[in-house]
Every structure is written in structure tokens, then in C-alpha cells.
C-alpha positions as a Markdown table, in Angstrom:
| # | Residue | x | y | z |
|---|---|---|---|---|
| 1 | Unk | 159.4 | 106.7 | 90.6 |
| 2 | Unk | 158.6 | 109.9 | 88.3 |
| 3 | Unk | 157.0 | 107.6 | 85.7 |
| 4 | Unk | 154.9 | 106.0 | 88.0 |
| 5 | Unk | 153.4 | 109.5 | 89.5 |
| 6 | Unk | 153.0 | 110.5 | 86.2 |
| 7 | Unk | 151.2 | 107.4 | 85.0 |
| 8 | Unk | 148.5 | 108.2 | 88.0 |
| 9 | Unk | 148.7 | 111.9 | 88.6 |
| 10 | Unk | 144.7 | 112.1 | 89.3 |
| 11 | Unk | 145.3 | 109.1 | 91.6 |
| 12 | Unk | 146.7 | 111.9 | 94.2 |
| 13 | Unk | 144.3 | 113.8 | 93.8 |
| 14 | Unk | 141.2 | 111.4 | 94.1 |
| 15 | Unk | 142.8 | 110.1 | 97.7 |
| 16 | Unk | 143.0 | 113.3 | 99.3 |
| 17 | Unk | 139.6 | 114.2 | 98.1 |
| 18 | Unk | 138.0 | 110.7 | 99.5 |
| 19 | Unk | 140.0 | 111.6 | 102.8 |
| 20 | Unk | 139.1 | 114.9 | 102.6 |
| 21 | Unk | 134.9 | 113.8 | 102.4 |
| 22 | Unk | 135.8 | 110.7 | 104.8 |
| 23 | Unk | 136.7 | 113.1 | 107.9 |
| 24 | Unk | 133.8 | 115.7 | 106.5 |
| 25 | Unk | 131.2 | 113.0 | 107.1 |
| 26 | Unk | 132.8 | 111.6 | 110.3 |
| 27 | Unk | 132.9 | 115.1 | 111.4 |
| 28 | Unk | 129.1 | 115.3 | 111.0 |
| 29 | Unk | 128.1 | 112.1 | 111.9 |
| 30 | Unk | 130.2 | 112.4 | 115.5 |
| 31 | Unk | 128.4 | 116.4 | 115.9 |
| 32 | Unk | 125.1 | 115.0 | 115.4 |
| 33 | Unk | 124.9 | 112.3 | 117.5 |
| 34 | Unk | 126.4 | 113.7 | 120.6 |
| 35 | Unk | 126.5 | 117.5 | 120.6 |
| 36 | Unk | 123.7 | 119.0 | 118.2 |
| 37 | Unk | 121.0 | 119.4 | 120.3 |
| 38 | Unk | 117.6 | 117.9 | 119.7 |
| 39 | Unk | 114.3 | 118.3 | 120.8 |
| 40 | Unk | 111.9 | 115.7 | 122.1 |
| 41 | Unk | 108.6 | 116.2 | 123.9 |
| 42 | Unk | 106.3 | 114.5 | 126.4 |
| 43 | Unk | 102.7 | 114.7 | 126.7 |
| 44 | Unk | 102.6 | 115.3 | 130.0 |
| 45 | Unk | 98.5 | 116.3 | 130.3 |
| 46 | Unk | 97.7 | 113.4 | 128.9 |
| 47 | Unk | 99.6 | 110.6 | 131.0 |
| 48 | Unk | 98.4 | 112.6 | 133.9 |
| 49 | Unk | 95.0 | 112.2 | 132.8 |
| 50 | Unk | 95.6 | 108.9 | 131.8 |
| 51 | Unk | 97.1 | 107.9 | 135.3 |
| 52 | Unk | 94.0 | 110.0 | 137.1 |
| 53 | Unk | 91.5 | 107.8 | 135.3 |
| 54 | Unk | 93.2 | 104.7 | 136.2 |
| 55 | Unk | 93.8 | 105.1 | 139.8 |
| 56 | Unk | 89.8 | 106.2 | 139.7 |
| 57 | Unk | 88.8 | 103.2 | 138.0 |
| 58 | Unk | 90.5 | 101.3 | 140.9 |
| 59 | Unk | 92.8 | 99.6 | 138.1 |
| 60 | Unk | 95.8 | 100.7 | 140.0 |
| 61 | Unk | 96.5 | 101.9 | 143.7 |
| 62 | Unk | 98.9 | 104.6 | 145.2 |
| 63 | Unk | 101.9 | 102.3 | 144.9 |
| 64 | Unk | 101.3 | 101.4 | 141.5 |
| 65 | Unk | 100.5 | 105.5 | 140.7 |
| 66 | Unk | 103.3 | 106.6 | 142.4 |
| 67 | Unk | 105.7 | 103.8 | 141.0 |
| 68 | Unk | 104.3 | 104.9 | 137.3 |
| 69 | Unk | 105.1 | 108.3 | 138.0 |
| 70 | Unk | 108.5 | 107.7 | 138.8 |
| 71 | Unk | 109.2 | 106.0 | 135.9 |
| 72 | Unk | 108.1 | 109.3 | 133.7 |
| 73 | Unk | 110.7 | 111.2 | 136.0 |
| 74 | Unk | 113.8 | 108.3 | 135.2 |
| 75 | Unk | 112.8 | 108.0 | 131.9 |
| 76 | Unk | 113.0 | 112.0 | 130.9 |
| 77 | Unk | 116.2 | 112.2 | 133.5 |
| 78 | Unk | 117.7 | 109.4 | 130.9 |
| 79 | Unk | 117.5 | 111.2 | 128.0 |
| 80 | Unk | 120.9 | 112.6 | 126.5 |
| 81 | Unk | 122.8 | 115.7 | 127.4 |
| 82 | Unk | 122.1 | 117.5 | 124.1 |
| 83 | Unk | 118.4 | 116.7 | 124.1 |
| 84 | Unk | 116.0 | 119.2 | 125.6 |
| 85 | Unk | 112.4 | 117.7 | 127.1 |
| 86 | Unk | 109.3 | 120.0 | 126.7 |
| 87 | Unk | 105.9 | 119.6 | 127.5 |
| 88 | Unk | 103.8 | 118.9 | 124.2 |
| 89 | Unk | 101.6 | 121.6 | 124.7 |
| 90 | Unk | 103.8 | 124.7 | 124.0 |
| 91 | Unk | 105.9 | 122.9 | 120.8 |
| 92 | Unk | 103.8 | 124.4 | 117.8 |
| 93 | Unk | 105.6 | 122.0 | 115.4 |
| 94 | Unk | 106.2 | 118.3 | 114.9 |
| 95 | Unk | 108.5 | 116.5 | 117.4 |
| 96 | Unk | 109.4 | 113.0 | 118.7 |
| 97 | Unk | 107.5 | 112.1 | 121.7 |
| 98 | Unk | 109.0 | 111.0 | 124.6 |
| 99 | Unk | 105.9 | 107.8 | 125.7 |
| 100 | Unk | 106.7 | 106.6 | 129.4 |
């Protein structure tokens, strides 16, 4: 047993330092996805203006307006807990953009 460990004594050491950068990168992978938190915005002025010159046009009525509105509301209540939604306007920098 002593002349196999010393045959491969950077064997031991090479397995605990994969291990060692296997759990790191789990570690990371698991924080990002679910608890770092993110930022994603949603024009809001513009679907509103969008929706406003629709239901003018006559190209949709107050069902259809209030039904499309609704799904802006589910689909920003869907978003994850570690994701804050802001209105485009006030986010200097790039973001993703949440589109209903």
C-alpha cells in the first residue's frame, strides 16, 4: 500500500483540488440562479401607449384591453423571487426587458 501512494503522490493531490473547484462552481452556479438577485425591466409607457392606440383604432375593445392588461400584471407577478421589476424609465443602464 505505501508503494502504491508513493507511485501517485500528486494523484491526491489533483482529486481534492478537482473536488475542491467541483463544489466552488456548484456553489456559484446554485447562488446565481436562485438567490443573486437580478434586475429586469418593463417598458411600461410604451405598452400603455401601445394598448391606448389600439383600443382607439377600434382594433381591440375593453375586454380585450383589460384582458391584455392583465396579462402584463401575471406576467411581472411570475417573475422569480430574486428578480426585481422596474419601470424602464428610471434604469440608466442596460437591462433585460420584460415584453408582455
Amino acid at each position: 500500500m505505501a508503494d502504491n501512494q508513493a507511485k501517485w503522490p500528486c494523484f491526491h493531490w489533483f482529486f481534492t483540488v478537482l473536488i475542491a473547484v467541483t463544489i466552488s462552481l456548484l456553489c456559484l452556479f446554485v447562488y446565481d440562479t436562485y438567490y443573486a438577485p437580478k434586475i429586469i425591466t418593463v417598458d411600461l409607457k410604451g405598452y400603455m401607449a401601445e394598448q391606448k392606440k389600439l383600443y382607439l383604432s377600434g382594433q381591440i375593445d375593453d375586454a380585450a384591453l383589460k384582458e391584455n392588461i392583465d396579462q402584463l400584471q401575471k406576467k411581472i407577478k411570475s417573475v422569480p423571487e430574486n428578480t426585481i421589476v422596474l419601470i424602464e424609465e428610471v434604469v440608466v443602464s442596460d437591462a433585460a426587458t420584460l415584453t408582455p
